[in-house]
N, C-alpha and C positions, 0 to 999 in steps of 0.2 A: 504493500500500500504506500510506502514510504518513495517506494523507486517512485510508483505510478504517479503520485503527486508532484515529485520534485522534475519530473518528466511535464507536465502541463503547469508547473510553474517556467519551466526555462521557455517552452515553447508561448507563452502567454511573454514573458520578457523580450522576446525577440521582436514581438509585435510592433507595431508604430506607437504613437500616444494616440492618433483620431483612434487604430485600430482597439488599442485597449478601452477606448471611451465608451465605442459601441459595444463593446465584450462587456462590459459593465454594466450598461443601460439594459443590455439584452439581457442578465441575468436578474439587473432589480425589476424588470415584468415579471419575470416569470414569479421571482419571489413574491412579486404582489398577488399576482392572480392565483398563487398557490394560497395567500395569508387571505384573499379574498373569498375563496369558495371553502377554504375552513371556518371562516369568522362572520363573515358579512353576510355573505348569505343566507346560511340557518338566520341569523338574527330577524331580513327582512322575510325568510317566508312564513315563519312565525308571526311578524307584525301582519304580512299581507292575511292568514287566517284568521287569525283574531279580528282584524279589519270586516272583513265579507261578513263578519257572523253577527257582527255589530250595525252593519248597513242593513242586515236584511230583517233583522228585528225591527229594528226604525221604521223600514220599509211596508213590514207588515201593519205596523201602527199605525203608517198614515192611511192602510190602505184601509180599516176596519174605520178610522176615525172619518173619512169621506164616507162608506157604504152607512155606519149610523146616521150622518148626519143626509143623506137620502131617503133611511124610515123617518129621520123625524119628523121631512114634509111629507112623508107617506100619510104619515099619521095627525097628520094635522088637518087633513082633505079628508078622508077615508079611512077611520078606524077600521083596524080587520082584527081579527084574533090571529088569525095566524102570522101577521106582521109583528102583533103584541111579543108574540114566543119569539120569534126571531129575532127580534130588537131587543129583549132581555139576552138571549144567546150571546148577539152581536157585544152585550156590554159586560160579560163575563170574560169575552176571549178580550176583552179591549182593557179591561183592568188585569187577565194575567200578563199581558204584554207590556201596560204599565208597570206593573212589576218586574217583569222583563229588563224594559229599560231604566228602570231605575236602579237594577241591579249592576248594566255595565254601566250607566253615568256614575256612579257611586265612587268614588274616590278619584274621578278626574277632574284636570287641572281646568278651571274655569276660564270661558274666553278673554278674558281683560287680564288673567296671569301668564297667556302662553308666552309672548313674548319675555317676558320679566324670567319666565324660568330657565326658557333657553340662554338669558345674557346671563342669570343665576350660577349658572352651570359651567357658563365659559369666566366666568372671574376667577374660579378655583384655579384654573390654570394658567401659566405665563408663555406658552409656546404657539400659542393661535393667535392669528389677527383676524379680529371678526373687519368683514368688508361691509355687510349690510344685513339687517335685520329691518323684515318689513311685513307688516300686517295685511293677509291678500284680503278682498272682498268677500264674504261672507255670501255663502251658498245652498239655498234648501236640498233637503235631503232627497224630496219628490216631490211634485205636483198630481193635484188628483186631477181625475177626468173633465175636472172646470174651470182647469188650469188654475189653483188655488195652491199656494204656496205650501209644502208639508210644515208637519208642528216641528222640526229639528234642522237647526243650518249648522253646516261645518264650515269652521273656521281655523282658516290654514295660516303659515305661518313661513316665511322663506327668509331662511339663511343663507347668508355666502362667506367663507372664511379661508385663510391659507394659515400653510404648516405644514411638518412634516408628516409623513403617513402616520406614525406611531402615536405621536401625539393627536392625532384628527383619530384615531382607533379609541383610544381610553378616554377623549371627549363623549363618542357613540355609547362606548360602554358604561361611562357614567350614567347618559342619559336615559340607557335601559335598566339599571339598576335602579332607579328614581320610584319612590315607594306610589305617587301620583298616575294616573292613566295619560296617554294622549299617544294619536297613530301617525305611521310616520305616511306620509303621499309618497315622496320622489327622493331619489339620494341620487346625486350624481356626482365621481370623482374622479380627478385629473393633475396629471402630473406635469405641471408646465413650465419650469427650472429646475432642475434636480440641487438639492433635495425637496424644495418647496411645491405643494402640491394644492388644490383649490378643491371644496367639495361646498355643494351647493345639495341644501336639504329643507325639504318641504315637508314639515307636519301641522297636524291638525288637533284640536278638540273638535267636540261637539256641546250646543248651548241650544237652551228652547227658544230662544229670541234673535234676531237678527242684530246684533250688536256690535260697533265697532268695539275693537281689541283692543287697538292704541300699539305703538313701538315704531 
């Protein structure tokens, strides 16, 4: 092993300096892309499950909270009995659902602190420069059939920052260790000086009101 190494060191010295540069660059991809599909990845497709299973609760909410609110001009024209049973139904599955969602809202970060936790999180450390923190527009979750805004907007939230990879890593993992809920939308990261690198990340809460965030 000894020869073998000292065999691809001599041949690596012979090299030019461009040549050693790209020998370099080519092997910190790969080492990214190796530390990317160990780390990063589980992280986001964990977030993106969690995600779906929280939209479609919502979903379902808004979707029971339009069809009641259909019996109750049913019912305001045309009393029926059998409208009566079904609109009790309709407000059974509509309060487990509220319970539902207020199972996953329960311990997350409310729209007016996303921004503050995210700059929270990045004070702890001295090796990032945040570039820009900025509060996106605020988005219903669904529209019912009368084009009626659903009861839930998510409210995103976009950073941009540079540093090295390792440091922009234990940033992430702080911020999934964070006792607080809130889902990530978009990560995107890039290496544009070595060693300095740019990752741009979009997360969200969710609030019952359309409210600006502020940041």
């Amino acid at each position: 092993m000894k020869a073998y190494w000292l065999r691809w060191n001599q041949l690596f010295s012979e090299r030019s300096n461009r040549e050693k540069i790209l020998i370099a660059l080519g092997g910190l991809v790969v080492l990214f892309l190796i530390l990317q599909m160990l780390v990063l990845d589980p992280v986001l497709a964990k977030v993106t499950v969690q995600q779906q299973k929280t939209l479609n609760i919502v979903a379902d909410t808004q979707k029971l909270t339009t069809e009641i609110g259909q019996l109750k001009t049913v019912l305001s024209t045309d009393p029926n009995a059998e409208v009566d049973k079904q609109f009790a139904s309709l407000q059974v599955q509509s309060q487990q659902l509220s319970m539902s969602m207020s199972q996953v809202m329960e311990g997350m970060v409310s729209p007016s602190d996303m921004a503050k936790l995210l700059e929270s999180v990045l004070r702890n450390g001295n090796k990032l420069k945040l570039i820009s923190l900025t509060s996106l527009p605020a988005k219903p979750v669904g529209k019912s059939k009368s084009g009626v805004d659903g009861a839930y907007y998510i409210h995103p939230v976009r950073m941009e920052l540079t540093g090295r990879y390792f440091a922009i890593r234990d940033y992430l993992a702080a911020l999934e260790s964070l006792p607080i809920k809130y889902y990530w939308h978009s990560f995107k990261y890039s290496v544009e000086t070595y060693p300095q690198a740019r990752m741009v990340l979009v997360v969200y809460t969710i609030g019952s009101r359309e409210e600006f965030i502020g940041g």
